[in-house]
C-alpha positions in Angstrom: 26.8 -8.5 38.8 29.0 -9.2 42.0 29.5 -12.6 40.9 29.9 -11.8 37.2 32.9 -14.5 35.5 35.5 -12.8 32.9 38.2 -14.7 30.9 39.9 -14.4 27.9 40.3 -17.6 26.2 43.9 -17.5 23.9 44.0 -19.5 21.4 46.3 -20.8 18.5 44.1 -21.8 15.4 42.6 -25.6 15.3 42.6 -25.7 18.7 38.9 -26.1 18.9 38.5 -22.8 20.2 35.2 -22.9 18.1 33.9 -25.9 19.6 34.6 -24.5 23.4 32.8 -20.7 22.0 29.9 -23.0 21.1 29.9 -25.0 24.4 30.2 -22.1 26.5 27.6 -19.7 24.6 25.1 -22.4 26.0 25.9 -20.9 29.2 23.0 -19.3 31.1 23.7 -15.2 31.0 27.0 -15.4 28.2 28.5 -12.6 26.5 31.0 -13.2 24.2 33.1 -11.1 22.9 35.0 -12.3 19.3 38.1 -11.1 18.5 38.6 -7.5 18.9 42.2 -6.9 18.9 42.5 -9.4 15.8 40.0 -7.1 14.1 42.0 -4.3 15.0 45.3 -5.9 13.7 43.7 -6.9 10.3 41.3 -4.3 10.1 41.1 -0.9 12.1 42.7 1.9 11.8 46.0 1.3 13.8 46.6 -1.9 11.3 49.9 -2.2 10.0 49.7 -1.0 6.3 52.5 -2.5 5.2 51.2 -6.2 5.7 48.4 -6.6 3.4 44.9 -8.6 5.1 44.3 -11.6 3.4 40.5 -10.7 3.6 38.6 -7.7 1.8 37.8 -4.6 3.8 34.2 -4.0 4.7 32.6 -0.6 2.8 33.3 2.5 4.1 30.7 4.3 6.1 29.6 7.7 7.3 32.7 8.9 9.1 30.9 11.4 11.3 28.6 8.6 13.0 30.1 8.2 17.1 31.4 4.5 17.9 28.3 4.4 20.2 26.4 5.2 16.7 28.0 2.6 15.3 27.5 0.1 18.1 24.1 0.8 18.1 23.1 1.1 14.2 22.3 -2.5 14.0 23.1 -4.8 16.7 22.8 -7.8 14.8 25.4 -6.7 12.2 28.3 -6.3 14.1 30.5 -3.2 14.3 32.5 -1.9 11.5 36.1 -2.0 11.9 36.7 1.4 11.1 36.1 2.1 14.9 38.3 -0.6 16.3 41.6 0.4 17.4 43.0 -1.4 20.3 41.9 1.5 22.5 38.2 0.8 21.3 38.9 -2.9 22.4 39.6 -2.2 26.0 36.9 -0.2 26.4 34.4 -2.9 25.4 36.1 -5.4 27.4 35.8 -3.0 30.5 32.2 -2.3 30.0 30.2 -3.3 32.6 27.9 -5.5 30.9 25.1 -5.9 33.5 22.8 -8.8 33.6 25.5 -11.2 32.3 26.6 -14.2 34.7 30.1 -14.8 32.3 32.0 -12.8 30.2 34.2 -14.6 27.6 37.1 -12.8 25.4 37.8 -15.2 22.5 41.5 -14.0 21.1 44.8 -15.0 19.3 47.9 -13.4 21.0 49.7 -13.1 18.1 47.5 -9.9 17.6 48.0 -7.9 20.6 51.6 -8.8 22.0 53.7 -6.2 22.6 50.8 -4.6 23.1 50.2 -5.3 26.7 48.8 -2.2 28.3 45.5 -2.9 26.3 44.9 -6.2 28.4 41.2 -5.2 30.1 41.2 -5.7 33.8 39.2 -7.9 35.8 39.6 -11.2 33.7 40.9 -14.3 34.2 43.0 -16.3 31.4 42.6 -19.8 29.6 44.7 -20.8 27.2 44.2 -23.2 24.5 46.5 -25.6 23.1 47.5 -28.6 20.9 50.2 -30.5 20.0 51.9 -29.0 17.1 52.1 -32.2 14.5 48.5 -31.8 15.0 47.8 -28.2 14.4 50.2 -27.8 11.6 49.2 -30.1 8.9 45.6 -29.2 9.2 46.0 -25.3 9.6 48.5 -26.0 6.2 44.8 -27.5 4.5 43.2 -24.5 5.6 46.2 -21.7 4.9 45.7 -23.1 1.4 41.6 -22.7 1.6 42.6 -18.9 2.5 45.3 -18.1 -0.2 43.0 -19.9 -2.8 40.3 -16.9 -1.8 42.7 -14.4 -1.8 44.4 -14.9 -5.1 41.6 -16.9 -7.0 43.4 -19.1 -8.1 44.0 -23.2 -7.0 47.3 -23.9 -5.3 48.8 -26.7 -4.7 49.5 -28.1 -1.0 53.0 -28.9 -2.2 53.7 -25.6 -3.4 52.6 -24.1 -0.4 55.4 -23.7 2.1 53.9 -23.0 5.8 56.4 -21.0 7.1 57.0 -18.3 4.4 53.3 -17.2 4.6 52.6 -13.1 5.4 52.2 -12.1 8.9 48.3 -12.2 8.8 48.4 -15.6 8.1 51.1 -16.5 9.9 52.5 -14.9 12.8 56.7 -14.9 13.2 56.3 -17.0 16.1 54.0 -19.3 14.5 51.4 -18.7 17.6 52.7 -21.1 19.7 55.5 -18.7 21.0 53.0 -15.5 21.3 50.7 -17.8 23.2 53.7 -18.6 25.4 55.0 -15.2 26.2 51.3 -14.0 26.7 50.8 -16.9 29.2 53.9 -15.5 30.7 53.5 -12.2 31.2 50.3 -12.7 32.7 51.5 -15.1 35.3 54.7 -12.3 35.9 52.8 -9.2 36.2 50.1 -11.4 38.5 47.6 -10.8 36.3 46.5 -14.2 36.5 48.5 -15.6 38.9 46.9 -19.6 37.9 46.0 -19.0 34.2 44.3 -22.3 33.0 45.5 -24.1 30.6 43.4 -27.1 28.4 44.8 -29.1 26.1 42.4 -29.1 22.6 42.7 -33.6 23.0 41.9 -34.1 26.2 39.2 -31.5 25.4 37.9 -34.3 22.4 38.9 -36.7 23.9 36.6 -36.3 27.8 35.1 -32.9 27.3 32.6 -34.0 30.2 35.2 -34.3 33.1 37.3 -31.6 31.6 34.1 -28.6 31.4 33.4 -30.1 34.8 36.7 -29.4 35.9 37.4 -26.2 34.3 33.8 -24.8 35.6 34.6 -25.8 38.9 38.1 -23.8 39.0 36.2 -20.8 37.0 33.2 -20.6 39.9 30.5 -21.6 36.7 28.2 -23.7 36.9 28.5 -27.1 34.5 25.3 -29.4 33.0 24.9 -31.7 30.3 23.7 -28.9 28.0 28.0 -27.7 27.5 28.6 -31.2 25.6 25.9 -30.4 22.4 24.3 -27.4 20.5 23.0 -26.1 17.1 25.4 -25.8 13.8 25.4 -22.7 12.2 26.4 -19.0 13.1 23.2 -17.7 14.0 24.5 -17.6 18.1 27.0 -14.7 17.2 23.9 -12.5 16.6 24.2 -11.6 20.0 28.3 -11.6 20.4 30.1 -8.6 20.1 31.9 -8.3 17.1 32.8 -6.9 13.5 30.8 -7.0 10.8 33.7 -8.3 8.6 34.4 -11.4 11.6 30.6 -12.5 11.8 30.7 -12.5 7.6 33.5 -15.1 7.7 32.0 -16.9 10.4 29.1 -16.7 8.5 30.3 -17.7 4.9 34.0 -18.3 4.8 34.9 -22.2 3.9 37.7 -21.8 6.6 34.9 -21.8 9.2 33.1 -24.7 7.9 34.2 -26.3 11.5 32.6 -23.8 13.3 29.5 -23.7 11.7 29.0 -27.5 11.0 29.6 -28.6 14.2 26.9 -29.7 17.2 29.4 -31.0 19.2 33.2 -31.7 20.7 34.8 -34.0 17.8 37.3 -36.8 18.7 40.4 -36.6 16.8 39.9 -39.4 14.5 36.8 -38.0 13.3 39.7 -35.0 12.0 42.3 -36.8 10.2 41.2 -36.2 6.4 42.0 -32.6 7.2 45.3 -33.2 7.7 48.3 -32.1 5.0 51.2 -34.3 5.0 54.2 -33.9 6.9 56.2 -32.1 4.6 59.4 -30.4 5.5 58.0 -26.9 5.9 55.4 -28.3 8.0 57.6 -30.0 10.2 59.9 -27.1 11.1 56.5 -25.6 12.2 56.4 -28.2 14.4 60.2 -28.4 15.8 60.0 -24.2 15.8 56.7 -24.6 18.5 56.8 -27.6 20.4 59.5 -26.5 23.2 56.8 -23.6 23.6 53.4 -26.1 23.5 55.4 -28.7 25.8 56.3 -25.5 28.7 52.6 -25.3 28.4 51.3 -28.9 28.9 53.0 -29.3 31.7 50.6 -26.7 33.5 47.4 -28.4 31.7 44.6 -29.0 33.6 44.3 -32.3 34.7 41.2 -34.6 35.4 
């Protein structure tokens, strides 16, 4: 389509990057895309081997079926991340997808930086982002959730320090400064020479006026119908993605948000997810602010 819409949309976790997917999947003509070069990091075959996944591998299958094969065996399954190396992901974000008024890449850059020549053409950027003391004591609650599954075994908040977690839980810039550098080579190499950038409260806190304003810079149109829909996972039927992401989204207790939710949540509606400020948290927070304040100071503003 001439006037087809592409962004990628980076985001940091509990940055309500689930509530915006949900919002914009009510979008006439969507086609979201979930995650492909995370899959690849965690998952594919180009995966670092020496930093072991938090989450179980999906079965091995036939290895003489095509990536088209695979893509095609059961669309409603996802693909297996046996095909997904971070060529694989630029291909599918490249594809033509005809028919489809917007196009929206969900990522984390802390899963393809330095990896920059696999950035698809033809998209614009949105970042996502939140003030650190917010985003660290609630992803701490649900670093624990994660560990718990891994290990099978209970452990407590206090005796889990945030900052010494492995690389596929946390990243050695904590997020915030992948996010940053991504957001800054893409405004360098005038990729995006006006990336957007929404901050996750203003977001709760007027998510009318700020989808009207970001649909207006991104050419879409806006309606009521962006501000409510459905719980549950059954809208990533149609997204592409892998097999192992639409599981978790599916059944993991770390995406209880995602699948509970019908619409954008204030932030005092959040605060019994929150972990104290403990002193591992709180470096989190000194670590990433300088990164998340160069960053609101470019937010959209209403």
């Amino acid at each position: 389509m001439a006037d087809q819409v592409r962004f990628t949309l980076w985001a940091c976790p509990r940055t309500c990057s689930s509530s915006f997917l949900k919002s914009m999947n009510k979008m006439p003509d969507c086609q979201i895309i979930f995650e492909l070069y995370t899959t690849a990091w965690h998952f594919g075959p180009e995966r670092d081997l020496t930093v072991a996944s938090t989450f179980p591998k999906e079965p091995d299958v036939v290895t003489n079926m095509t990536e088209a094969g695979l893509l095609e065996k059961d669309s409603q399954s996802g693909f297996h991340s046996s095909v997904c190396t971070f060529d694989f992901c630029k291909k599918q974000l490249e594809a033509a997808y005809p028919g489809k008024r917007l196009v929206l890449n969900k990522e984390m850059a802390s899963f393809l930086i330095p990896k920059y020549n696999y950035l698809p053409k033809g998209y614009r950027h949105v970042f996502l982002i939140r003030d650190p003391s917010i985003v660290f004591p609630s992803w701490k609650k649900i670093v624990q959730e994660m560990r718990m599954v891994k290990h099978g075994e209970v452990i407590a908040l206090d005796d889990l320090i945030l900052d010494r977690q492995p690389l596929d839980i946390m990243p050695a810039g904590l997020g915030f400064k992948e996010t940053y550098e991504m957001y800054q080579y893409i405004k360098e190499n005038n990729m995006d020479p006006e990336p957007i950038v929404i901050d996750a409260e203003d977001l709760v806190a007027n998510p009318e006026g700020v989808l009207s304003a970001f649909c207006s810079r991104m050419g879409l149109p806006y309606s009521s119908s962006l501000l409510g829909w459905e719980s549950g996972s059954e809208l990533a039927a149609d997204w592409i993605i892998s097999q192992r992401h639409k599981f978790i989204l599916k059944n993991a207790k770390t995406m209880d948000v995602f699948r509970n939710s019908t619409r954008f949540q204030k932030p005092e509606v959040e605060e019994g997810h929150y972990a104290k400020i403990t002193p591992d948290v709180q470096r989190c927070i000194d670590l990433s602010m300088p990164y998340y304040e160069k960053m609101y100071e470019h937010r959209l503003k209403i």
